[in-house]
Structures are given as C-alpha cells and as structure tokens.
N, C-alpha and C positions, 0 to 999 in steps of 0.2 A: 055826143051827149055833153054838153055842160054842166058844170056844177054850178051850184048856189053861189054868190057872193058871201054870204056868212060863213058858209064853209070853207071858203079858202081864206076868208080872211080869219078864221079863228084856227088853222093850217099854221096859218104865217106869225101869230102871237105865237102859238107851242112853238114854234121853231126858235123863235126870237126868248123866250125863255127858257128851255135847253140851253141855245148858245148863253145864254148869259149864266147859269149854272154853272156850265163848263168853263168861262173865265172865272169864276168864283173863284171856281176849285183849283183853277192854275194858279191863284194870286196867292191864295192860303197855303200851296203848297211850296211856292218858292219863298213865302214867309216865313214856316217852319223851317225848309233847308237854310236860311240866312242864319237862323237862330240855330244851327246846328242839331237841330231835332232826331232820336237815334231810336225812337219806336218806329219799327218798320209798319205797326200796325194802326197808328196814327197818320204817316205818310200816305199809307195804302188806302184809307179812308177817300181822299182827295184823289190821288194818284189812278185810282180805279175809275175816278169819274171821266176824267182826263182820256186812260185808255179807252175809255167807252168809245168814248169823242172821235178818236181816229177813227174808226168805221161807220160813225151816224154825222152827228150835227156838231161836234167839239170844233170846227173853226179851222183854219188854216194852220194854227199853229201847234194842233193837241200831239201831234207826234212829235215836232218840237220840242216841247213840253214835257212827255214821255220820256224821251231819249235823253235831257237834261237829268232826269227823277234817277235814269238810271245810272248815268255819270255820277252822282250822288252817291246812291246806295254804293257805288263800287270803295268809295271813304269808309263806309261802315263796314262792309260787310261782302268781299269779292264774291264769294263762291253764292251769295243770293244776288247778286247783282247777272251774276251767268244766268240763274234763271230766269230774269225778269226779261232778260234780252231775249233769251229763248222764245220766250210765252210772242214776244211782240214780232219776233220772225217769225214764227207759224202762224201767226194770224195776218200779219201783212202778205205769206205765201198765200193763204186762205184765200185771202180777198185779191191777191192775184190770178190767181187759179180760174174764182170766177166772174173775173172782169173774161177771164178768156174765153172760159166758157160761153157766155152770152154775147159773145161776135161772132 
C-alpha cells in the first residue's frame, strides 16, 4: 500500500519542525548556561525539550546536548545533577532494551 504524497510530505514538514524546536531549545539553553543561569526550573523548561529529542526527532546532537546541561547542573547543584544522570541512564537502558527486544 502506498501513501498519499500529501501525507508524507506533511510527515516530513512536522518532522522538520520538531527538529527545529529542538535546536531552539538547545540554543536557549546553552544561552542561559553562558549567563550562568541558577533556576533549575528555567533550565528544565528547554532542557526537557532537549531530553525529549534523544528518543524521537532532537537531532544528532540532543544527548550531546543533554549531557553538556548536566555537566552544568553539576556547578550548581551535585547531588541534582546525580539525578538528572540517573533519569538519562534508565532511559537510554530503556531504549536499549528495546532496540533488543525487536531483533
């Protein structure tokens, strides 16, 4: 079966606007870390969009990205910086798990 041409070309626009959300969100938040910015709830804002990324459409670099945010927090604030690391191994386990699963 085939799909539509509309359909996949309107596929590949959401995709291409995701991805460019998800730079948004990287650029604003290595702006805020430039500026030394110390609300984690501000950061998180961005940051969460970021994590999203690593598992859907965020681009080549969203773990990158990620893992920079948590280098970061570790200046502010070690003992949340251990969880942010946490959060981001059990989900990369996750998504290991069922890469495995489905081979």
């Amino acid at each position: 079966m085939e799909l539509p041409e509309d359909f996949i070309e309107s596929i590949k626009n959401q995709n291409e606007l995701v991805a460019t959300q998800h730079d948004q969100a990287a650029a604003m938040l290595y702006r805020l870390m430039f500026r030394h910015e110390k609300d984690l709830n501000i950061l998180d804002h961005y940051a969460d969009t970021i994590f999203d990324g690593i598992f859907g459409f965020g681009g080549d670099f969203a773990e990158e990205d990620y893992r920079n945010y948590i280098q970061y927090i570790k200046c502010i604030n070690s003992k949340e910086a251990e969880w942010y690391q946490k959060q981001l191994d059990e989900e990369l386990k996750k998504q290991e798990d069922d890469v495995l699963e489905d081979n």
